[in-house]
Steps between C-alpha positions, in 0.01 A plus 500: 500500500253489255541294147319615188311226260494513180238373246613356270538592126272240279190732597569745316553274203213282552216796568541654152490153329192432693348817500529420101335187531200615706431833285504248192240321693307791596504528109405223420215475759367829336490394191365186562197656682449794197468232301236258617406613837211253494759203472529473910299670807582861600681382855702244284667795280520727819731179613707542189541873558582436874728237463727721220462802705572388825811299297603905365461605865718170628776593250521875588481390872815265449682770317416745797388319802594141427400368887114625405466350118426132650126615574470703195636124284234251728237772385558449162549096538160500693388696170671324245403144659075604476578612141651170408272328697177648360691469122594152530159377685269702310678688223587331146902577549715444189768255506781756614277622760625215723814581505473863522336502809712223668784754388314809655439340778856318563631871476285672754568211709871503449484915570317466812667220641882718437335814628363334821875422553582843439318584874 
């Protein structure tokens, strides 16, 4: 006899809320770059960019296939932590900088850790 598992429902509340989040980043990451692209190195915004996009892609993967968004979320952690990284070592950050990407990054963590469990 064979038993049927089901997933359960909090994916398909949590992948539009973070598929909100990342395209806000993705945003934010464009506008930053229009408007002083000379304020970090080119690989440093394409880590922005990556980390947002592969965040989008994580989030429609844990709508859709929620056992494959866990590679799509370390991607954008990986990303995300070389942003912050390069920011915070060699960047002049603002104040709420510091908390924003301890908050970006505490998410992505967060997502990929419940999707791995999602295997």
């Amino acid at each position: 006899m064979m038993t049927t598992q089901t997933l359960p429902r909090w994916p398909g509340i949590v992948a539009p809320v973070a598929a909100l989040w990342y395209a806000f980043g993705l945003s934010q990451a464009i506008i930053s770059y229009v408007a002083g692209p000379g304020a970090a190195p080119v690989l440093i915004w394409l880590a922005y960019g990556l980390a947002c996009s592969a965040g989008l892609v994580g989030a429609a993967a844990l709508f859709i296939a929620p056992a494959r968004a866990a590679a799509a979320f370390a991607v954008s952690l990986v990303c995300a932590v070389i942003y912050f990284g390069w920011l915070y070592a060699y960047g002049t950050p603002a104040a709420e900088d510091y908390g924003i990407g301890a908050l970006v990054m505490a998410v992505t963590l967060t997502l990929m850790l419940v999707a791995r469990r999602l295997r």
